[in-house]
VEXDREN-2710 file (C-alpha; in Angstrom, 1 decimal):
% VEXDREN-2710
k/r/px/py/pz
1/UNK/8.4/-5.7/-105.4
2/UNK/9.5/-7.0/-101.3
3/UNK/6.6/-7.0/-99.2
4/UNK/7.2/-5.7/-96.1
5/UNK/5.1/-5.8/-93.3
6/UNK/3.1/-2.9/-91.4
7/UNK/1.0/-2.1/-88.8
8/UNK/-0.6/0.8/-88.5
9/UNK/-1.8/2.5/-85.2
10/UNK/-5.8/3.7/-85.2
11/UNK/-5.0/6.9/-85.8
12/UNK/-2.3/6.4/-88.8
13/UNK/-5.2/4.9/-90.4
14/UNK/-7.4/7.4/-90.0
15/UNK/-5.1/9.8/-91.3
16/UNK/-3.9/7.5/-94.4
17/UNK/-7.7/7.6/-95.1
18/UNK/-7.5/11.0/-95.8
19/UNK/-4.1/11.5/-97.2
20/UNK/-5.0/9.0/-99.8
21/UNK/-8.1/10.9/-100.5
22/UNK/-6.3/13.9/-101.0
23/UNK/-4.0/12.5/-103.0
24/UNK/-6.7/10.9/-105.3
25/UNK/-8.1/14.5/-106.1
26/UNK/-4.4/16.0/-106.5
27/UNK/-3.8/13.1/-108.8
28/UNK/-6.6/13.7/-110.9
29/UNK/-6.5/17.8/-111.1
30/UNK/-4.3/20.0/-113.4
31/UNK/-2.0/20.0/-110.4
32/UNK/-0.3/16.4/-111.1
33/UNK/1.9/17.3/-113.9
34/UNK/3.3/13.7/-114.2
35/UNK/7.0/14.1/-112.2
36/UNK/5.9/15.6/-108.5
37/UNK/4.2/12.4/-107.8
38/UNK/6.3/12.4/-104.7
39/UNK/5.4/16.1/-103.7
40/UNK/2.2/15.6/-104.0
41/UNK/2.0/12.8/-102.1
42/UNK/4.0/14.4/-99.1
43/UNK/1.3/17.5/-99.6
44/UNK/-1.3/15.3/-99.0
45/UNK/0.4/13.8/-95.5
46/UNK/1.4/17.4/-94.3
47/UNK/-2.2/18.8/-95.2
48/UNK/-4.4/15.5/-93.3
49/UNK/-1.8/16.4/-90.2
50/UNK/-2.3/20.0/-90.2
51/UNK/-6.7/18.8/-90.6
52/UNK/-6.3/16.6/-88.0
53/UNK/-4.3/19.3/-85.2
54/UNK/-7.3/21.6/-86.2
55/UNK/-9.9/19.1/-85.1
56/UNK/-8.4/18.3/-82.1
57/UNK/-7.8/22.0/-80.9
58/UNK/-11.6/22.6/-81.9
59/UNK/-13.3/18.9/-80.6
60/UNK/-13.3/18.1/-77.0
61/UNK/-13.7/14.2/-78.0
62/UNK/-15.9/12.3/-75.4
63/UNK/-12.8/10.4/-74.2
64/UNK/-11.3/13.8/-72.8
65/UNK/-14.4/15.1/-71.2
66/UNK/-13.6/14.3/-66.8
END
């Protein structure tokens, strides 16, 4: 395998945290039928995004309060 090299931002961290996570249970469920590896990873992504867009509308983090 290359390596290749990344950096991610704060916040893509944060959310690779949970994606992984996600993608851990998916992995090891009934759902993971052995060929939508690949979907299930891109479930996980889409689903930490949409988690993440519902905290911020609900959270007023301290950094936003005047």
């Amino acid at each position: 395998m290359a390596k290749s090299y990344l950096q991610l931002q704060e916040s893509e961290g944060h959310l690779l945290a949970a994606a992984s996570r996600l993608y851990s249970a998916y992995l090891t469920t009934n759902q993971f039928t052995g060929d939508n590896q690949a979907d299930l990873m891109k479930k996980s992504i889409r689903e930490s995004i949409q988690m993440a867009h519902a905290i911020d509308a609900a959270i007023i983090a301290d950094a936003e309060v005047d």
